[in-house]
N, C-alpha and C positions, 0 to 999 in steps of 0.2 A: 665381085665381092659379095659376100653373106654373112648377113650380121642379125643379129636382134639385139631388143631392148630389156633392159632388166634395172632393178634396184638393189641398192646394197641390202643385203638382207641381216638381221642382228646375227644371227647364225655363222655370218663369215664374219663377224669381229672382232677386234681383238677388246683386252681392259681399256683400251682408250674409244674404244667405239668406230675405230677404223679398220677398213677393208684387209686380211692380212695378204700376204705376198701367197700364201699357199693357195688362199680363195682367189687370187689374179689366174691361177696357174691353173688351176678347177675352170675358171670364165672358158680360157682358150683352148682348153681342151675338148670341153663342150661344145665349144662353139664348131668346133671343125669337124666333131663327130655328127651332129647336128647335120651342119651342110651335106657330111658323105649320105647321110641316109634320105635326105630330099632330094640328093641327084641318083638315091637307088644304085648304091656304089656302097652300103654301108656296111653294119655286119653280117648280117644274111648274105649278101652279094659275097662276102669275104670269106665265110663259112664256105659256100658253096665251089669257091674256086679253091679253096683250100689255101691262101694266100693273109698272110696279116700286115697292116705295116707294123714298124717298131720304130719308133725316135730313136736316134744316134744323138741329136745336142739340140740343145735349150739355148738360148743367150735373152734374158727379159729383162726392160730396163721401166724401172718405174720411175713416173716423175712427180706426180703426186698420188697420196692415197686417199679416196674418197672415205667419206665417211657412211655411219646406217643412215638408210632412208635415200641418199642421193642416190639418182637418174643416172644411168649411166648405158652408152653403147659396146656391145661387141663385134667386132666381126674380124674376116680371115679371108685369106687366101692361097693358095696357088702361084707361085711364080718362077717356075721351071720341073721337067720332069727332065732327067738324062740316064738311062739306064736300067737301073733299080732304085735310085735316086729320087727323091720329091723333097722340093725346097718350098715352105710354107712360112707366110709372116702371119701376127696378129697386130689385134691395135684393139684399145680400150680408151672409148671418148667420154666426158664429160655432158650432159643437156646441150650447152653453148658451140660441141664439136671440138672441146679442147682435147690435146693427145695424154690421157692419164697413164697409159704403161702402151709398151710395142714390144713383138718379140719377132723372133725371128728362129725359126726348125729347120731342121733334115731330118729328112727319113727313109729309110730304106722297106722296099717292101720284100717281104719273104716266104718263100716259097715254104709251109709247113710239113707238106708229105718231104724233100728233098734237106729240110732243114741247111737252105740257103740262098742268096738272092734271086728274087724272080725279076723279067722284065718289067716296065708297067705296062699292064693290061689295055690292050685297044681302048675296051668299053670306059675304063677308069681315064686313059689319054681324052676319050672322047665326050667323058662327063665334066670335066673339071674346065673352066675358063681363067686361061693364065691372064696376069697383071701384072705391071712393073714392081718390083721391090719397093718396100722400104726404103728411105735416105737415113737407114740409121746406119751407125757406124759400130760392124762386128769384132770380133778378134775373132787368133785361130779356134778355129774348132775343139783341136786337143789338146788335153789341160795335163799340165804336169804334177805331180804327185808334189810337196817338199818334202826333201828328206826326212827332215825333224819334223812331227808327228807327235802328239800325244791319245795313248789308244785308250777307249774306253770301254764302259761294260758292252758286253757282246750283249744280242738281244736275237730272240726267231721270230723271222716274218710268221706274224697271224692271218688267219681267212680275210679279214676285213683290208689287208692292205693287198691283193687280189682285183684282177680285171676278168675280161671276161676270154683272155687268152692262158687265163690262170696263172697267169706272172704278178710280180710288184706292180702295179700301178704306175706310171709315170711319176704323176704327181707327187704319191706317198713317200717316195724315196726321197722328195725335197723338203716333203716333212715331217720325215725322219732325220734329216739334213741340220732342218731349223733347229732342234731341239740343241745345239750344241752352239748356237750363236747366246752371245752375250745379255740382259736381260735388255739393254738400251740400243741394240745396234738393230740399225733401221734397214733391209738392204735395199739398194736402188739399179744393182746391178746383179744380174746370178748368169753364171755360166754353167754349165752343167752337161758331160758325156756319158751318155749309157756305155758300157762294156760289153755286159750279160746279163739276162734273165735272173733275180730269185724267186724261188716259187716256194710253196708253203712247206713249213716246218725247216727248213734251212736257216743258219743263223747266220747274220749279219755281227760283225767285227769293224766297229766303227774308228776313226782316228782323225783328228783333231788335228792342225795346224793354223795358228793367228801368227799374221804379217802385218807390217805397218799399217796397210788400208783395205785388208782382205780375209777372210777367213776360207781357208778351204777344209773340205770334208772328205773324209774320203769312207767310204759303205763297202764292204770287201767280205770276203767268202775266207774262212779257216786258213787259207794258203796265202792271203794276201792278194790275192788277185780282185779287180777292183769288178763290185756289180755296177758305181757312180760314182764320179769325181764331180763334186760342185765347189763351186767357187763364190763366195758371198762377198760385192764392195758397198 
């Protein structure tokens, strides 16, 4: 496991002074990118074999949200490779060790000169130490659209929502996601499958669907075809 310590910083809060769900999603992504590059597996190793991974799906479940100023841990892990496949949890602790959010990835690594999945890498098989899963309890993977949809203004990805594969960001897409939740809904659960890449100047056509105990999103390309489908409970 590979973790560091960190404090809420004001930066990641929202008007009430707590952690928002976007800065949880920032913790664990840092955190794993962190790890790759201590086990020299990071980006330069990635550049160099010409290979990136990509997240396929998110599932983060918060149980509570810290406030600025608190203590709090990160770490991650590893716990299966099969294929081109890598299955990664996280976990966010309180000072005392209590569980503040866990999440749970897939990811695919891919091959960039063939623009399609590569094996994993000996060296990456060889740097990474698996551990048992998570006891949390996932759904499927792939989220379904609702029919009914409400679409709203289309908007172009800018430079600043950019990585350093020259795509959307992860993250950004989920807070791009947020901006269509409610002013009081709190989420405690997000699902989330990447489709496809958007990369700069491309617009995004967003649409709206609220269920009983859920809000889904959906971030799509002119034709309808989906870049993210997230799902807020």
């Amino acid at each position: 496991m590979y973790s560091f310590e960190s404090r809420i910083r004001y930066s990641e809060t929202d008007d009430q002074g707590r952690v928002t769900f976007s800065s949880i999603l920032d913790y664990f992504q840092d955190c794993s990118f962190m790890q790759s590059e201590d086990l020299n597996v990071g980006i330069a190793f990635l550049r160099q074999k010409q290979v990136a991974w990509v997240l396929t799906s998110w599932e983060i479940e918060v149980l509570h949200y810290p406030s600025v100023g608190d203590s709090i841990r990160v770490a991650t892990w590893p716990y299966d490779f099969k294929g081109f496949y890598g299955w990664r949890n996280f976990l966010m602790t309180d000072a005392a060790g209590t569980t503040l959010a866990q999440a749970a990835s897939l990811w695919v690594l891919l091959d960039l000169r063939a623009g399609r999945p590569a094996r994993i890498l000996p060296e990456m098989a060889e740097a990474y130490q698996m551990e048992p899963p998570l006891p949390m309890k996932c759904n499927a993977r792939k989220l379904k659209v609702p029919p009914q949809s409400e679409q709203r203004t289309p908007f172009a990805v800018q430079r600043f929502h950019l990585d350093t594969n020259h795509h959307v960001n992860n993250g950004k897409y989920i807070l791009m996601a947020q901006e269509y939740l409610p002013q009081d809904f709190t989420p405690r659960r997000m699902r989330a499958e990447y489709r496809k890449s958007a990369v700069y100047g491309e617009t995004i056509y967003p649409s709206v669907s609220e269920l009983a105990d859920q809000i889904v999103v959906l971030l799509a390309d002119e034709a309808g075809k989906p870049y993210v489908v997230a799902e807020f409970e």
